[in-house]
N, C-alpha and C positions, 0 to 999 in steps of 0.2 A: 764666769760660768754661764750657760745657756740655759735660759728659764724653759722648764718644760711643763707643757699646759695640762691637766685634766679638763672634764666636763665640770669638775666641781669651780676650778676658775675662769668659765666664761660670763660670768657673773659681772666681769669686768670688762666682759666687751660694750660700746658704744650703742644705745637703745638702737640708731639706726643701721645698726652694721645685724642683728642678733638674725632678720628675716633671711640674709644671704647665706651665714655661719648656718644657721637650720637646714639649707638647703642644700648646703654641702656636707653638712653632716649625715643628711638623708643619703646623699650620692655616697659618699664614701660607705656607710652600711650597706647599701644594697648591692655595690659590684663587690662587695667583701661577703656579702651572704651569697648571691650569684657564685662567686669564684669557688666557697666550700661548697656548696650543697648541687652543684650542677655535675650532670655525670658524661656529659659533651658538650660541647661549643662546637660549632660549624656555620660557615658561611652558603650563602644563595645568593646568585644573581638572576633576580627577575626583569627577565625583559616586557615591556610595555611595548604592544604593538598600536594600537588608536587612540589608546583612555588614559588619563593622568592616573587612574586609579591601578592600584598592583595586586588586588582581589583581598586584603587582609585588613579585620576591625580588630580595632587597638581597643587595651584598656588598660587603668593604672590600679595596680595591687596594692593593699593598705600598707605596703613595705616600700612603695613607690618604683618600682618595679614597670616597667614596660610590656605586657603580655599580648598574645594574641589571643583573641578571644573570637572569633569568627573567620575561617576560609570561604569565601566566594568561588562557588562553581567556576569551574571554566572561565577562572583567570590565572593572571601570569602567576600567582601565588601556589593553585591548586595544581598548574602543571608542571609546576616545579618538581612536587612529589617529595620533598624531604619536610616541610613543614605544617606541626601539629597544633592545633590549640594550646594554650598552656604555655606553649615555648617564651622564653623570656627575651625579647629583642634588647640587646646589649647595643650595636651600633647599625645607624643608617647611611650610607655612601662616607662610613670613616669617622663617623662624629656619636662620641658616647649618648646616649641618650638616658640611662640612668636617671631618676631623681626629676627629670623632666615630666611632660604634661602630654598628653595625647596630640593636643593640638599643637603643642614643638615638635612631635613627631610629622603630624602631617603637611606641615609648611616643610619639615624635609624632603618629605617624595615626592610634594606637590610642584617644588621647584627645581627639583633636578631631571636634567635633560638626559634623557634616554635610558640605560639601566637605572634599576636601582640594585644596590649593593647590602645585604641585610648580615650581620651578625649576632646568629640567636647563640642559646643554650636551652638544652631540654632538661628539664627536673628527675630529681631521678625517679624511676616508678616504686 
């Protein structure tokens, strides 16, 4: 038979294994809290015309959570017209971001070549 884990037996996981299980554990809560409590998910493609930057300040929720937390006038973000603070960025050009760091988000836009691809959800009001 196929042993099935709770939280109550990772107690038995390997001291150096517990930091990466935390962090997947975080991942999997959040896009599972995200997936109930969001009341759309919608994509945006922001084109960048001169500036590696795409006009949005990130921040991480104590759920770990990806949020946008500031629009930049009169950038590609704000003339998009569909994204609002609060929104929770789920994926960057196709790669979950969940459980991640502000600054894994930003080596994302930072190094991709021409759009960026965003996959938010908005909370419900």
């Amino acid at each position: 038979p196929t042993r099935g884990y709770k939280l109550g037996h990772f107690s038995e996981v390997p001291d150096n294994l517990r930091p990466t299980l935390a962090k997947l554990t975080k991942c999997i809560a959040s896009i599972s809290h995200s997936k109930r409590n969001s009341a759309r998910t919608f994509q945006c493609n922001l084109q960048r015309k001169n500036s590696k930057s795409i006009g949005l300040k990130l921040k991480r929720s104590a759920r770990g959570s990806i949020r946008v937390s500031e629009i930049v006038l009169n950038s590609p973000a704000h003339s998009c017209g569909v994204i609002s603070c609060e929104d929770e960025v789920l994926e960057i050009n196709n790669t979950p971001v969940a459980g991640n760091t502000v600054a894994f988000c930003k080596r994302i836009i930072m190094s991709s070549e021409g759009d960026v691809n965003l996959l938010l959800s908005r909370p419900k009001s």
